[in-house]
C-alpha positions in Angstrom: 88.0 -5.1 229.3 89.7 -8.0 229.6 89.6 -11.1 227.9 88.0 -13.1 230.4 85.3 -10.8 230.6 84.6 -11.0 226.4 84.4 -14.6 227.0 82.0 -14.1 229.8 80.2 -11.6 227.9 80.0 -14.1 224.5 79.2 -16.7 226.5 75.7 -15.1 227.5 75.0 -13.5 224.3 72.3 -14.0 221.7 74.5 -15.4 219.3 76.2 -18.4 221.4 72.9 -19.2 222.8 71.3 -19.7 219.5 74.3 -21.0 218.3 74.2 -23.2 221.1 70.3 -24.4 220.7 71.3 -25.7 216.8 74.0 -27.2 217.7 72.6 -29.5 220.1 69.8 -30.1 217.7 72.4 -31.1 215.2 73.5 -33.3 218.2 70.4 -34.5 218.8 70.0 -35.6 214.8 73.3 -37.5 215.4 71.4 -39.2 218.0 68.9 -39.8 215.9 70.8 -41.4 213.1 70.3 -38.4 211.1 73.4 -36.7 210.5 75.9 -39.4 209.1 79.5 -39.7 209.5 79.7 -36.0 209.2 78.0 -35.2 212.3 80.4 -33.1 214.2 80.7 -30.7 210.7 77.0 -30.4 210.9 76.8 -29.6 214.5 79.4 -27.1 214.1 77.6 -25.2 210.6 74.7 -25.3 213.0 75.9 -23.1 215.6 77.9 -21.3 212.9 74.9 -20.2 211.4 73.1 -19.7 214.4 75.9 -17.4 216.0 76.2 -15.3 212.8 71.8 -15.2 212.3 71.3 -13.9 215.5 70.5 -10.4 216.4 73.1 -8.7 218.1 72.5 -8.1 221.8 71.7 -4.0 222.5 74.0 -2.0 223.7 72.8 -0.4 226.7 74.5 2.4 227.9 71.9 5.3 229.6 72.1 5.0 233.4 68.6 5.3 234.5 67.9 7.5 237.2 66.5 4.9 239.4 69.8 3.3 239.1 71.7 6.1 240.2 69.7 7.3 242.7 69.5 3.8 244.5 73.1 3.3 243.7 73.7 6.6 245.9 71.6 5.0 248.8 73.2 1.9 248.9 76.8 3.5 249.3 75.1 5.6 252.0 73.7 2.2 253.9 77.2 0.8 253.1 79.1 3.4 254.9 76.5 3.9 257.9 77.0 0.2 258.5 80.7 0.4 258.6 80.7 3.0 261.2 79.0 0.6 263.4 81.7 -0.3 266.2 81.5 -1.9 269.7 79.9 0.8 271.5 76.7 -1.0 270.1 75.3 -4.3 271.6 74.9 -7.5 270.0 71.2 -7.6 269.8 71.3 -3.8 268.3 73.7 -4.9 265.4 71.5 -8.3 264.9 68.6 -5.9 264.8 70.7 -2.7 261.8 71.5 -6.4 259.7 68.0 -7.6 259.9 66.9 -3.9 258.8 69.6 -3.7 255.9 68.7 -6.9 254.8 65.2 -5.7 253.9 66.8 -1.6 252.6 68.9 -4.0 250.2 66.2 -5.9 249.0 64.1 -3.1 248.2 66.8 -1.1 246.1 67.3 -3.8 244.4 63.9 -3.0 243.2 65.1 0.8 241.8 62.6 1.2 238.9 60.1 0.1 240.7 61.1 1.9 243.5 61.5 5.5 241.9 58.0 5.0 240.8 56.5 5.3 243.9 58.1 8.8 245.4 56.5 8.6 248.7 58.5 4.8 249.2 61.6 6.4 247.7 61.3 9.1 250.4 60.8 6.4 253.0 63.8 4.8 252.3 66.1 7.7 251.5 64.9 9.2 255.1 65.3 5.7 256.6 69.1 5.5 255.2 70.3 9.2 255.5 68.1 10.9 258.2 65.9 8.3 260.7 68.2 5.1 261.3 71.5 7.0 261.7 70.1 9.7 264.1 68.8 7.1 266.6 72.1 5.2 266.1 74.6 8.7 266.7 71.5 9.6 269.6 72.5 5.7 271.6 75.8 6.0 270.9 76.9 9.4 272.4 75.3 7.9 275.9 77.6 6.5 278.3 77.4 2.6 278.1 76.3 2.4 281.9 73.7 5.0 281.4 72.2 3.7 278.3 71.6 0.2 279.1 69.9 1.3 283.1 66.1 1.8 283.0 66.0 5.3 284.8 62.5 5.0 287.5 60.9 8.5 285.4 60.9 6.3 282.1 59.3 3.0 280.8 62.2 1.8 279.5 66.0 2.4 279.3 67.9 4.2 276.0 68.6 0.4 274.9 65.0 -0.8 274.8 64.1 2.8 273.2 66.9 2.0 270.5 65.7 -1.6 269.9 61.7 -0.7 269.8 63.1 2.5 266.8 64.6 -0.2 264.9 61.9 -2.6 265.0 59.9 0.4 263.9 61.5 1.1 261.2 62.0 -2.5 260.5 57.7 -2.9 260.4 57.7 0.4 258.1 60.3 -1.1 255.4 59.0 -4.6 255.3 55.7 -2.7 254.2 57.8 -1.0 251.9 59.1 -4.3 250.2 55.5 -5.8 250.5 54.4 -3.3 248.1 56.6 -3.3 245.5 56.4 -7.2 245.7 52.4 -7.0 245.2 53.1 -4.5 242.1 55.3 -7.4 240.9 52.5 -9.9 241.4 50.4 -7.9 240.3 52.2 -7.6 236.6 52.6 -11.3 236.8 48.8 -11.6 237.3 48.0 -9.0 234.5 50.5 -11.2 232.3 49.1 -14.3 232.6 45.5 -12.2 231.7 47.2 -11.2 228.8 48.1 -14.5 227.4 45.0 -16.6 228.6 43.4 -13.9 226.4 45.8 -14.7 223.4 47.0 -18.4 223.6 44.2 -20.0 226.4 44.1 -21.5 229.5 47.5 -21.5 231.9 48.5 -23.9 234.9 50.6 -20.9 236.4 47.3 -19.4 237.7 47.1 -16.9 240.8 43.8 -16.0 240.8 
């Protein structure tokens, strides 16, 4: 590691951020008129003592599974989206970004993800199986063929591409809705909790 990533690191631990909350209350007793000539020795002891008091920050070093399975899917979208050349229209790649968008979203969300199998399995399908076989499907039609409406069929192997993607657009957006209502939904029980303990809230969603 180098040493501009220690700095980084100190910079957000426990320590300099206690450190850093006496200190500018020893600065704030300067204001005050309460420190004396020897102010900027007492801000300093301050965060001294508030660097060297505070608990270290854990080391974390499993790997959850959540994170390495998500991890795996978003090299996966990664890679599908790179093999994504001309042969594709405009409003088709507007319509993959609009749908990655909302896969990246939602595996940003891996623990709450990998607890719900059946939305794992969506998106894992949608990433490895569903999007790319409709993409490979458009793409191994001649250009000419693809984008004419044949007089047997409703619509043309452009519309049918579009109207998959904005079906598997609808079925991950309900995807991220529901792990973003189990995230209200722990907000909610939180602010039960502490109404309980401590009284009435202004952050109220009920």
């Amino acid at each position: 590691m180098g040493i501009s990533d220690r700095v980084l690191r100190y910079l957000g631990s426990t320590r300099n951020i206690v450190g850093s909350v006496l200190a500018l209350l020893g600065l704030a007793a300067h204001f005050l008129g309460l420190a004396g000539a020897f102010w900027p020795v007492v801000v300093a002891a301050l965060y001294g003592v508030g660097a060297l008091l505070a608990p270290p920050d854990r080391v974390r070093l499993t790997i959850s599974h959540a994170e390495v399975e998500t991890a795996g899917l978003r090299a996966d979208l990664d890679a599908l989206l790179r093999r994504i050349d001309r042969r594709f229209p405009a409003d088709v790649h507007t319509a993959v970004d609009a749908l990655a968008e909302v896969i990246r979203g939602v595996l940003g969300r891996a623990e709450q993800l990998a607890s719900s199998p059946d939305q794992l399995h969506v998106v894992s399908q949608t990433i490895r199986s569903y999007l790319p076989a409709s993409l490979e499907a458009y793409a191994n039609l001649p250009r000419g063929y693809a984008l004419t409406r044949r007089a047997d069929r409703e619509r043309s192997a452009h519309e049918e591409l579009l109207a998959q993607l904005a079906l598997l657009d609808t079925q991950l957006r309900r995807v991220s809705d529901a792990i973003h209502r189990g995230d209200e939904q722990a907000l909610r029980d939180q602010g039960r909790f502490l109404r309980d303990r401590f009284g009435g809230s202004d952050l109220d969603l009920d």
